[in-house]
KEKOLVO-540239 format. One record per residue: y, z, x of N, C-alpha, C, CB in turn; residue in one letter. Coordinates in steps of 0.05 Angstrom, whole numbers, padded with zeros to 5 digits, always signed. Glycine has a CB too. Layout:
N
YZXYZXYZXYZXA ...
This chain:
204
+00470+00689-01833+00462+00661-01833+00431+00659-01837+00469+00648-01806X +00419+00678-01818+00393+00678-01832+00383+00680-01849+00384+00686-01829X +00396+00703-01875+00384+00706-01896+00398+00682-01919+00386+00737-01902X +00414+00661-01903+00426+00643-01923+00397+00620-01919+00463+00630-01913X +00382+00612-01893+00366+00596-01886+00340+00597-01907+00361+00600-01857X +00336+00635-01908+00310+00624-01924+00308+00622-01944+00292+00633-01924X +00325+00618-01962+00316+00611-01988+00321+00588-01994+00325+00625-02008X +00337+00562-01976+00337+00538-01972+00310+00535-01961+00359+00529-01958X +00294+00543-01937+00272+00539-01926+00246+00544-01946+00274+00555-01903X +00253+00568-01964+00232+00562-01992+00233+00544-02013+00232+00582-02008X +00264+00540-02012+00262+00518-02034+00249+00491-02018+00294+00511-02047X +00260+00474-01994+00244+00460-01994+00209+00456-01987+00255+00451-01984X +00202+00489-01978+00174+00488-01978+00173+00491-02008+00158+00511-01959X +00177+00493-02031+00179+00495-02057+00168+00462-02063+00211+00505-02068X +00197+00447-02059+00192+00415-02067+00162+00404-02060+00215+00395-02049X +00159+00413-02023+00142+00396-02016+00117+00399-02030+00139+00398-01989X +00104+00431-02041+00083+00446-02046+00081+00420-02072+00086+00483-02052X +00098+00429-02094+00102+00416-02104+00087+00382-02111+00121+00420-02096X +00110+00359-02093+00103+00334-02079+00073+00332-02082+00111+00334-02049X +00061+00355-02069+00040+00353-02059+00018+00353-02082+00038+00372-02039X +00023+00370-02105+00012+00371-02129+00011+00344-02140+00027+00389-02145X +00040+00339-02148+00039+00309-02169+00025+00291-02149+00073+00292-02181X +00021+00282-02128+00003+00263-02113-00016+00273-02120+00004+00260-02084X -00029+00293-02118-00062+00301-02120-00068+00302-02145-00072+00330-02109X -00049+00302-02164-00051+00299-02198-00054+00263-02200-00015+00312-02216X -00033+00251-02196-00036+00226-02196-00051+00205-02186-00022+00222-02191X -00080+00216-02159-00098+00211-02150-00118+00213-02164-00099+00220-02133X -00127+00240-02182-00141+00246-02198-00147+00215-02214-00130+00270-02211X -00121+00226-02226-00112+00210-02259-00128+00180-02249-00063+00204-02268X -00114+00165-02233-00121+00147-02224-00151+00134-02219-00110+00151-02209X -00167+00155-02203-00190+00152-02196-00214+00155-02223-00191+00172-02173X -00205+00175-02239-00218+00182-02267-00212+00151-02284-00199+00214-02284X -00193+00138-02277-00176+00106-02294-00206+00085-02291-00137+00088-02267X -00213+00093-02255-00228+00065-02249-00251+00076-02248-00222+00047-02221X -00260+00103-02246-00294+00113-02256-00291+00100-02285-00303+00156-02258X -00274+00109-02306-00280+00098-02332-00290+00066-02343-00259+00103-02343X -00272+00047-02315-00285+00025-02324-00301+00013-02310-00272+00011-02332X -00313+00031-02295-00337+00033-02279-00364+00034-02293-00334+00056-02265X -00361+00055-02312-00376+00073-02321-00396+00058-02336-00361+00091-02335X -00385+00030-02360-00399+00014-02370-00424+00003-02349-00380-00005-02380X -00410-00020-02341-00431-00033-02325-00450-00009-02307-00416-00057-02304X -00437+00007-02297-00467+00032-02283-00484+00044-02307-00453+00068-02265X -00474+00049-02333-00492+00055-02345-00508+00037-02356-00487+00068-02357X -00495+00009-02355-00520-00019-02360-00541-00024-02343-00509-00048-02358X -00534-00021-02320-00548-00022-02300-00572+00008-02296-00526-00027-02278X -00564+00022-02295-00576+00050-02300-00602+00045-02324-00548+00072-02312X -00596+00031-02347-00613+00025-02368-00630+00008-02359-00601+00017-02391X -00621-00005-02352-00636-00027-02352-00655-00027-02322-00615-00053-02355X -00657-00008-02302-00676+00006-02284-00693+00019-02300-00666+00025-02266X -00692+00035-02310-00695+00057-02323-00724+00051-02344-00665+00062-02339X -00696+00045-02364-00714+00029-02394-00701+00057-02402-00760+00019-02398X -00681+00073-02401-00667+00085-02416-00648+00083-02437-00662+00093-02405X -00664+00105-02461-00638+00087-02489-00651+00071-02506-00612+00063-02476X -00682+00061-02497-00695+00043-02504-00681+00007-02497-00698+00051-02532X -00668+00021-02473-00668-00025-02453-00688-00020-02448-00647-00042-02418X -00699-00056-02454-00723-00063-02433-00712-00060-02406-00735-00093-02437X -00730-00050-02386-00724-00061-02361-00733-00084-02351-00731-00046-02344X -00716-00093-02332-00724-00123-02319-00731-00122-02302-00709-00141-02313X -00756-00144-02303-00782-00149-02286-00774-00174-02269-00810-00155-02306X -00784-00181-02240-00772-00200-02221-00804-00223-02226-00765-00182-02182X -00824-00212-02232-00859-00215-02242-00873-00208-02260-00875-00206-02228X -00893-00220-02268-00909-00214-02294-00932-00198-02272-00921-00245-02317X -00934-00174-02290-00967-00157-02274-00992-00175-02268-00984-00131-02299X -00997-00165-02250-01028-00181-02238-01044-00172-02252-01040-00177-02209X -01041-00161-02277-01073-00153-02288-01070-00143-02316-01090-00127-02268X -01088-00146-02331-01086-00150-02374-01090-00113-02369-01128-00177-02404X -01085-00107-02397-01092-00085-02403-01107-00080-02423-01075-00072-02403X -01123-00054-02443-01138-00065-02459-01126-00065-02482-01159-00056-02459X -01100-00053-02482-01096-00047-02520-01080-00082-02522-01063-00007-02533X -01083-00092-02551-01060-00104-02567-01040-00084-02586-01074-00124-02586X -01013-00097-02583-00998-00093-02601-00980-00110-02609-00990-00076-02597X -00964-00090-02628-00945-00120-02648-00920-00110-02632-00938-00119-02695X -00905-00136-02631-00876-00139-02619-00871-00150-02640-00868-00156-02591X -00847-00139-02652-00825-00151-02677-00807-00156-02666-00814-00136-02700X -00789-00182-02678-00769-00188-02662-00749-00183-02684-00769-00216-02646X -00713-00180-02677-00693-00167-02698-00672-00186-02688-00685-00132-02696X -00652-00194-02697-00635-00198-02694-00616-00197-02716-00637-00213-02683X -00586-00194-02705-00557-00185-02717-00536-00201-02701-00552-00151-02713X -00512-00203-02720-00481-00217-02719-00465-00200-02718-00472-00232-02740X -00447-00189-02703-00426-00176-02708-00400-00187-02719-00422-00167-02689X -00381-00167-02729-00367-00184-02742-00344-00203-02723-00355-00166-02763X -00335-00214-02740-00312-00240-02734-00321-00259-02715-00282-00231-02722X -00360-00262-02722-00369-00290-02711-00386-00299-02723-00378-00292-02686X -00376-00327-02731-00393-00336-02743-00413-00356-02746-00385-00337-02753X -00431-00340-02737-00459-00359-02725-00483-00343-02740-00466-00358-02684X -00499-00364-02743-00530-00353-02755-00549-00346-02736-00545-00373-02772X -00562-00332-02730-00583-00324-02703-00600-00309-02719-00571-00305-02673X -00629-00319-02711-00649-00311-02724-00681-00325-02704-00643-00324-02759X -00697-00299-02697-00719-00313-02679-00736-00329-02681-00731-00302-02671X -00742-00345-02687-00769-00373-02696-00791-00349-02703-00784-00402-02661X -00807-00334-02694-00817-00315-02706-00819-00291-02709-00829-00318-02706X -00828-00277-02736-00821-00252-02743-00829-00231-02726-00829-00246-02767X -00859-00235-02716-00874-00216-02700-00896-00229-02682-00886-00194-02718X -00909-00213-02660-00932-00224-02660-00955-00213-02638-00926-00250-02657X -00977-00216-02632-00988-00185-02631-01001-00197-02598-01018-00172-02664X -00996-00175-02581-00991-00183-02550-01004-00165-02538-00961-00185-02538X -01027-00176-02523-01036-00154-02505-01019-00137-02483-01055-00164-02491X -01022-00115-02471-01007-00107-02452-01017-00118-02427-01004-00081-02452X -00996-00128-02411-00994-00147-02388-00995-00173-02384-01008-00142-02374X -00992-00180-02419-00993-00212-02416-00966-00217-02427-01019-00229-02434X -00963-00244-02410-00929-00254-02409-00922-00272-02436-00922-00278-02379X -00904-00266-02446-00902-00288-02471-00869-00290-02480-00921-00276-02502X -00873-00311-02497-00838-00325-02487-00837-00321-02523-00832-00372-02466X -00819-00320-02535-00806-00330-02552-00771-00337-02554-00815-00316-02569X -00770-00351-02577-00742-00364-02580-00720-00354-02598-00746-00388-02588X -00704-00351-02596-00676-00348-02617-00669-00370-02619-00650-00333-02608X -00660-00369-02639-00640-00403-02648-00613-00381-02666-00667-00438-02684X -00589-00400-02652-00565-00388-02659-00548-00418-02664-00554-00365-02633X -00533-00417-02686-00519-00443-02695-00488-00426-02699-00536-00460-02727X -00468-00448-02685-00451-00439-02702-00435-00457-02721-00436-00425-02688X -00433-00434-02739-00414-00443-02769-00394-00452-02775-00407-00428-02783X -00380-00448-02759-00352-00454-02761-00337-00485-02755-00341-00435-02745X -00316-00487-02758-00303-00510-02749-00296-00510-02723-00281-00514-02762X -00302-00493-02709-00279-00489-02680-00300-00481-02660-00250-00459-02681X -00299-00488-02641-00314-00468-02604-00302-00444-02614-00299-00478-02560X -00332-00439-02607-00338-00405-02610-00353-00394-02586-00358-00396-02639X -00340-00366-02574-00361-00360-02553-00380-00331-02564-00343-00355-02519X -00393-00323-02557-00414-00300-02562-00429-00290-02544-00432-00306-02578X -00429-00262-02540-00449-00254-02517-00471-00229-02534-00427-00239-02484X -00493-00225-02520-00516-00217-02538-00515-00187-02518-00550-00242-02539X -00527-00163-02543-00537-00144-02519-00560-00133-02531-00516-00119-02509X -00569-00117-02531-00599-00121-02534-00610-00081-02541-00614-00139-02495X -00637-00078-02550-00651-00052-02544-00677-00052-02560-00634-00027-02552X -00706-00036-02551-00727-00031-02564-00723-00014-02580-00746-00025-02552X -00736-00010-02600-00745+00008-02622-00778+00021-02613-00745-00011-02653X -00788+00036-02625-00773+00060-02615-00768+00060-02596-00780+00081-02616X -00741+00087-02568-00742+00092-02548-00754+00086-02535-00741+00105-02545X -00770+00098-02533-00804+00106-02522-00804+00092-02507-00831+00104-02539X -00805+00058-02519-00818+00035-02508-00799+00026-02480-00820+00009-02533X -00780+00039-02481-00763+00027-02465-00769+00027-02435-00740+00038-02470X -00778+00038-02414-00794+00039-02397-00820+00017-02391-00800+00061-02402X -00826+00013-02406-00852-00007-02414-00847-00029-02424-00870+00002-02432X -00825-00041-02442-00813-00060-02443-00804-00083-02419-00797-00050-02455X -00817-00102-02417-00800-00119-02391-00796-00137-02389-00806-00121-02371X -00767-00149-02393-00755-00179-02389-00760-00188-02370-00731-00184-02389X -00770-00213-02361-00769-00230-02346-00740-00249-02342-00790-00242-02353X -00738-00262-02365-00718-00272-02364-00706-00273-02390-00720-00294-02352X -00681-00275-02394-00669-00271-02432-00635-00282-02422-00669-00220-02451X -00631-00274-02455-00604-00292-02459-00571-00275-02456-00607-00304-02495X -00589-00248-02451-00576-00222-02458-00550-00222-02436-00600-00195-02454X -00522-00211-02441-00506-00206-02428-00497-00235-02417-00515-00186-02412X -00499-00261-02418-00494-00281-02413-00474-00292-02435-00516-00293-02409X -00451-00308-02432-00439-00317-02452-00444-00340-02459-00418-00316-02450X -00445-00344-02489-00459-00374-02501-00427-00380-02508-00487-00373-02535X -00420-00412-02506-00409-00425-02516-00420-00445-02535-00397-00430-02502X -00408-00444-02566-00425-00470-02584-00400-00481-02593-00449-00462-02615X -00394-00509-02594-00381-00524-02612-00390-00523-02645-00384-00550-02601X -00368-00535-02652-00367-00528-02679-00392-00544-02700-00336-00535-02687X -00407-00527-02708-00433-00541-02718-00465-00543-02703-00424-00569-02719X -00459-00527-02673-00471-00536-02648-00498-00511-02655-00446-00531-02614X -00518-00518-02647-00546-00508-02650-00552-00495-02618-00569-00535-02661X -00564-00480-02608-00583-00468-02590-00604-00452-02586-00575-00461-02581X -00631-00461-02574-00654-00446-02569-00649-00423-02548-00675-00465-02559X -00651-00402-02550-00649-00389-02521-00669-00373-02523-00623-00375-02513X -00690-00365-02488-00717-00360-02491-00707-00337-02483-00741-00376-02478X -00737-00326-02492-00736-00287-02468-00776-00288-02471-00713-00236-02500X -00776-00285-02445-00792-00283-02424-00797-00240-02425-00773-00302-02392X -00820-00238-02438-00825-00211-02435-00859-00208-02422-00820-00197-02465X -00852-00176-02422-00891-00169-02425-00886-00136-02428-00918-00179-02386X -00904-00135-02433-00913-00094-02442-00919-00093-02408-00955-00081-02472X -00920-00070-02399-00929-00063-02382-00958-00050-02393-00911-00048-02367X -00988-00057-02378-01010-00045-02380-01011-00007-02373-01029-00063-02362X -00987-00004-02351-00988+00025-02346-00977+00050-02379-00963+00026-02315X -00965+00031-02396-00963+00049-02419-00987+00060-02432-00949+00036-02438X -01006+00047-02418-01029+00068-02436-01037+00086-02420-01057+00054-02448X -01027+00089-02408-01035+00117-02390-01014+00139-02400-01032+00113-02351X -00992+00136-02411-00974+00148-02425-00981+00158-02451-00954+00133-02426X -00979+00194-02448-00990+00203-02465-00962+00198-02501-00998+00236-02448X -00939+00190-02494-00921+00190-02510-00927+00161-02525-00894+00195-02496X -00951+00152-02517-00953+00116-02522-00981+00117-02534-00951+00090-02489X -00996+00139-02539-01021+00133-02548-01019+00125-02578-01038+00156-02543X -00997+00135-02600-01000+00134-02619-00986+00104-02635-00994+00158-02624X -00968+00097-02613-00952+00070-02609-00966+00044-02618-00946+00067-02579X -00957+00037-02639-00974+00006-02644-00955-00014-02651-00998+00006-02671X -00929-00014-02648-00918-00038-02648-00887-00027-02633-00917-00054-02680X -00869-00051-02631-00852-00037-02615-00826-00064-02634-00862-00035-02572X -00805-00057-02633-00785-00086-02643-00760-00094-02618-00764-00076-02678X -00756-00112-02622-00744-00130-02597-00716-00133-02612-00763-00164-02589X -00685-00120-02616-00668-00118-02626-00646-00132-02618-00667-00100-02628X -00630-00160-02617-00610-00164-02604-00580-00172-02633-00622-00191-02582X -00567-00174-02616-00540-00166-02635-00522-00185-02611-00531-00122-02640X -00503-00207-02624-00486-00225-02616-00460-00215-02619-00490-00249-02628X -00441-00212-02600-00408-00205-02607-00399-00225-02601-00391-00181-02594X -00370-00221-02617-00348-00240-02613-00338-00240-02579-00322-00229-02634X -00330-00258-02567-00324-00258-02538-00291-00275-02543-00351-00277-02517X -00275-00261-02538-00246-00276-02535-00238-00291-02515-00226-00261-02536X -00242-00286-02492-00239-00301-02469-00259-00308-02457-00226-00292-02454X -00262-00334-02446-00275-00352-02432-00282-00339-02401-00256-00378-02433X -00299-00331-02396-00309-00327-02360-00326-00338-02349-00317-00305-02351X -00327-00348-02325-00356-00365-02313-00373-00353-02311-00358-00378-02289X -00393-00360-02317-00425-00349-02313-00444-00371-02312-00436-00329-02338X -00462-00364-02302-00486-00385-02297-00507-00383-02324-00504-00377-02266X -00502-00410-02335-00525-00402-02358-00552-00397-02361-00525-00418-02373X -00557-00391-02380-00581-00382-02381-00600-00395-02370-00587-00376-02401X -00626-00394-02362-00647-00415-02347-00662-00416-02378-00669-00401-02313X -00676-00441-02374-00697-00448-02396-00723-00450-02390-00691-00471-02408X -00736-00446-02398-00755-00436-02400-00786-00445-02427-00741-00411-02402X -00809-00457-02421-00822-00464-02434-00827-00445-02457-00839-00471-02421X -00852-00452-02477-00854-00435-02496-00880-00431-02491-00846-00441-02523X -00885-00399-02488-00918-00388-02483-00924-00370-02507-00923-00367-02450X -00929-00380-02535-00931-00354-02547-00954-00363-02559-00908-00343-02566X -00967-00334-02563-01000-00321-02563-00995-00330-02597-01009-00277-02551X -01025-00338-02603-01027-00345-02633-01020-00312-02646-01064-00360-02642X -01009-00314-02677-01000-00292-02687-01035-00271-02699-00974-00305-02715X 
């Protein structure tokens, strides 16, 4: 009788060992499911501390104090496909001391016959700048809704940081470009729109 017990008693220590696997497999699987769509927004956020990747990082204040160099800020913008709107910045470039705050505008229309929504994401040229780059306030990651034919200004509130010239990777640095790019957005979600914001920009 005994030797009939244990190989029933291995088989079900068999199953359980087992059991015990596909749970710890299926925990994995699972947990790897919601790091992945995790992963986006931490690495937005991660950038955008940072100024890694070339994001500006975001500033809560403009610095208490100028720095001595000027440089040029170019501004860029792009459409992705299957939206159809025009976005383009009121101006091409324009030449900004480090630590002084200055606003410019996008104007985005859309084309079409129908509500359209669009959300913007953003990066400096070169890298480099990305650390030293700093939004105040922008249009970025916010969803625009336009009716069909419908026009909008939307501001971004920046400044250089003055500590980039102490950066030996920034001595040779004389302009930097401001890059945003609009996608298609399929579904509608609440968000608080963008704040507005006067226009402070330094003669070209």
């Amino acid at each position: 009788m005994t030797q009939d017990r244990e190989p029933l008693q291995q088989s079900e220590a068999s199953k359980r060992s087992d059991a015990r696997i596909a749970f710890s497999v299926a925990g994995v699987a699972f947990l790897m499911l919601g790091l992945s769509f995790a992963a986006v927004p931490l690495y937005d956020m991660f950038c955008r501390v940072t100024g890694f990747g070339g994001t500006p990082r975001v500033a809560l204040t403009a610095p208490d104090h100028l720095g001595e160099r000027t440089l040029t800020v170019r501004f860029d913008s792009n459409v992705g496909p299957g939206l159809n709107w025009s976005f383009e910045p009121e101006v091409a470039s324009m030449r900004l001391r480090t630590g002084q705050t200055a606003t410019v505008f996008y104007k985005v229309t859309n084309r079409s016959d129908r509500e359209t929504l669009g959300i913007a994401t953003y990066n400096v040229a070169p890298d480099a700048f990305g650390p030293w780059f700093n939004k105040i306030s922008c249009f970025c990651f916010t969803e625009q809704t336009l009716g069909p034919g419908e026009s909008m200004d939307m501001p971004v509130v920046f400044f250089l940081d003055p500590e980039l010239e102490k950066a030996e990777t920034m001595r040779r640095m004389e302009s930097v470009t401001l890059s945003y790019t609009f996608m298609a957005v399929k579904t509608k979600t609440a968000q608080l729109p963008a704040p507005a914001v006067k226009a402070n920009i330094p003669p070209l």
